[in-house]
N, C-alpha and C positions, 0 to 999 in steps of 0.2 A: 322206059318209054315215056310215063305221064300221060298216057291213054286217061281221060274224061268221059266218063257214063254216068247219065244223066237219068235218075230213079224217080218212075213218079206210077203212082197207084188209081185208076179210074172207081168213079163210086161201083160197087155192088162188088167189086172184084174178088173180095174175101165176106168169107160170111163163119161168125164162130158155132159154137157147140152149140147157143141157141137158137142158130137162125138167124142172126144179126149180121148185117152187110154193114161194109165199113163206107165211109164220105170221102169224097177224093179227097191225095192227097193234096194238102196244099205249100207243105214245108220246103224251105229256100235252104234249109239243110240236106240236100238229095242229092251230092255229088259224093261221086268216089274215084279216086285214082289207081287205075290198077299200074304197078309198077313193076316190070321184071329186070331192070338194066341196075348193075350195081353202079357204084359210083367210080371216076376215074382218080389215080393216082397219080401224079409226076413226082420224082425224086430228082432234086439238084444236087451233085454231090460233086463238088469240085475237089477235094479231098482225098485220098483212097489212104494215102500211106500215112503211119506218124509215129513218133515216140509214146505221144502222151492220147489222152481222148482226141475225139475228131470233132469240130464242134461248127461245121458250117455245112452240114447236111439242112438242105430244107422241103417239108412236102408241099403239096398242093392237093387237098382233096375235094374235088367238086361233081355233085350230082343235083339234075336236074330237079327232083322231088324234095330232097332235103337231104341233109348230112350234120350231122351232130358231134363237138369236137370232144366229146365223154364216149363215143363208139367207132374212136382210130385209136391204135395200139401197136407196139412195135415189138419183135425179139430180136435183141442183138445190141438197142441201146435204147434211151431217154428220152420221152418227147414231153414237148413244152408246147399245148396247143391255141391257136384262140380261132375264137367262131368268129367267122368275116361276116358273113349275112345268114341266112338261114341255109342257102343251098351250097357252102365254101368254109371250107376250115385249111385253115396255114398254120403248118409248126416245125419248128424247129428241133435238131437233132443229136443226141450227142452220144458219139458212137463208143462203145467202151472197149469192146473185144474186136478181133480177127475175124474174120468170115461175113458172113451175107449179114447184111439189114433187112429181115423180114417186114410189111409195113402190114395192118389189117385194117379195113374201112368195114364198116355194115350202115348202107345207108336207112334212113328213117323207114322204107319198105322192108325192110329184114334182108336185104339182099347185101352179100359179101367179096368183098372187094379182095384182091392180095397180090401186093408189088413185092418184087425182089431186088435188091441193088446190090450184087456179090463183089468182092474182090477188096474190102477193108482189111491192111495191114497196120495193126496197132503193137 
């Protein structure tokens, strides 16, 4: 989502073990983003069938919080990735075996992604 909640503390509002009330807050560090939407995946696989590797498999991983190109991961074959901007990562594929191309994203909130692209005849 990228839902923005905006934290801020009125003077008196905590008071510790001795009695002491806190000063408002005044920090420009008070935002948080609660995030629950994983990131989205596209596969272009113009490919399916071949002798040898497949090697014009390409992804597209993009989430609106952020997406890091160290936390997309594949089973089934090889990725080559590079971070586009902070919220987009493109990489490239190279399929080795038969069967599905698992893809997995976890964007920068912890939340986890998983595309499937079946039907690779190597």
């Amino acid at each position: 989502n990228g839902d923005t909640a905006v934290l801020t503390l009125p003077a008196g509002a905590a008071t510790d073990a001795a009695g002491n009330t806190n000063n408002a807050s005044t920090s420009t560090d008070n935002k948080i983003t609660y995030d629950t939407t994983p990131a989205t995946i596209t596969i272009t696989a113009p490919t399916k069938t071949k002798n040898t590797s497949i090697t014009d498999t390409t992804l597209t991983i993009t989430d609106a919080v952020g997406i890091t190109a160290a936390n997309v991961s594949a089973t089934g074959g090889t990725l080559t990735c590079t971070q586009v901007n902070p919220t987009k990562v493109t990489c490239t594929v190279v399929v080795t075996a038969s069967g599905s191309l698992v893809i997995t994203a976890i964007d920068n909130a912890g939340n986890t992604a998983i595309a499937t692209e079946p039907g690779y005849v190597i």
